[in-house]
Every structure is written in C-alpha cells, then in structure tokens.
C-alpha positions in Angstrom: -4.9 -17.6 27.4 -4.2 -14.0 26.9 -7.7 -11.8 27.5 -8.0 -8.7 25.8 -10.4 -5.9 27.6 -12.8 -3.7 25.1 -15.3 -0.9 27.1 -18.5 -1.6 27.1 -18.7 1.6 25.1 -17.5 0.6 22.3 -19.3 -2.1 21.9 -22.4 -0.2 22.1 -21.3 2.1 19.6 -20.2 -1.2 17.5 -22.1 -3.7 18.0 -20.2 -5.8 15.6 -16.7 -5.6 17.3 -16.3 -9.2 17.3 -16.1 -9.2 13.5 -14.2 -5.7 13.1 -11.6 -7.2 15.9 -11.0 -10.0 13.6 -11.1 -9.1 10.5 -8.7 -5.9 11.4 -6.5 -8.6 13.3 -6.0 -10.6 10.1 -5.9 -7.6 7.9 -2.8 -6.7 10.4 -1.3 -10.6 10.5 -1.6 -10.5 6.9 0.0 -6.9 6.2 3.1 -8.1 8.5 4.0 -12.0 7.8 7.3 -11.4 7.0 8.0 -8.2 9.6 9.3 -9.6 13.4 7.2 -10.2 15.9 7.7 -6.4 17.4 6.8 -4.4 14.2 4.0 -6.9 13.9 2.6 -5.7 17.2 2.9 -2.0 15.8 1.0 -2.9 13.0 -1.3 -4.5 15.1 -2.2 -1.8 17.6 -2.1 0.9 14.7 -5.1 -1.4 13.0 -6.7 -1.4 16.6 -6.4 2.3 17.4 -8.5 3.1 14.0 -11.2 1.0 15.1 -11.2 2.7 18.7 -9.7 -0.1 19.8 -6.3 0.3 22.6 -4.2 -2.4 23.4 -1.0 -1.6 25.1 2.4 -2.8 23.0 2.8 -5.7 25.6 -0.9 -6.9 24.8 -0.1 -6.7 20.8 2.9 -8.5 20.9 1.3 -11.2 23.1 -1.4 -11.4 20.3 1.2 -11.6 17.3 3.5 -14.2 19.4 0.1 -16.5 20.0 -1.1 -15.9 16.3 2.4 -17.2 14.8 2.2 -20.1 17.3 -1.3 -21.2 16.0 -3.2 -20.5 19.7 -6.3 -18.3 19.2 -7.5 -15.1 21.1 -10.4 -14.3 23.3 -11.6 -10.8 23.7 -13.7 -9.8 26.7 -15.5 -6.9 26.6 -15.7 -5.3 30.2 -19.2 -4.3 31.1 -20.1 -0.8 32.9 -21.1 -3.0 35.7 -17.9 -4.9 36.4 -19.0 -8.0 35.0 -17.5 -9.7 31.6 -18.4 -11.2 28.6 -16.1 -13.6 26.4 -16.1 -13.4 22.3 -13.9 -15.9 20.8 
C-alpha cells in the first residue's frame, strides 16, 4: 500500500489534514477524470502544494494509478520524534 509522509508541522498547523488531504484529493480526481494518469498526477500535486502539502510526481502518480484502480490511500504523518502515525 503506497504511504504518503506529511511533517509533523503541518499537522500542527492543520490539525484537520486528514479531511483537507481528502477532500483536495477528490477535488483533484474529480477535476481530472478524463485527463491520463500523468496530467492527473500534476493536478494532484498542484492541489497538494496549495495546502502545504509535497508529494514528489512518482508519489502522485502512484496515488492517481491506485485511485483509478479502486485501492485506497493511507497518509502517515511523520512525527518530530521519528515515530509514525497512520490516517486512512
């Protein structure tokens, strides 16, 4: 299953990143349905990037090709202390 890391910055700074990650990941799967899977991923990690949230291209596209084949995503958020924490 394809893991997506988030600093534990930004998740003190938005403590709801679990909602903004999905709702701007469907906002994104939405805006692209009919683009390939590539220009999906740009979409996808220009949504990201406006919520402070980086994903390289290889990450995005991984997202998009799971997303079309009905899989979900897990984000963990990487903790200042090493450890890390699953949202689903």
């Amino acid at each position: 299953m394809s893991e997506f890391r988030i600093t534990h910055e930004i998740h003190k700074v938005h403590p709801d990143i679990r909602e903004q990650l999905t709702a701007t990941t469907i906002e994104a799967i939405n805006e692209s349905s009919s683009r390939s899977a590539e220009d999906a991923a740009l979409v996808l990690r220009n949504k990201l990037g406006e919520i402070g949230v980086h994903m390289s291209e290889e990450a995005c596209l991984s997202a998009i090709e799971r997303l079309r084949s009905g899989k979900t995503l897990r984000f963990e958020i990487e903790r200042e202390d090493g450890h890390s924490h699953i949202e689903e």
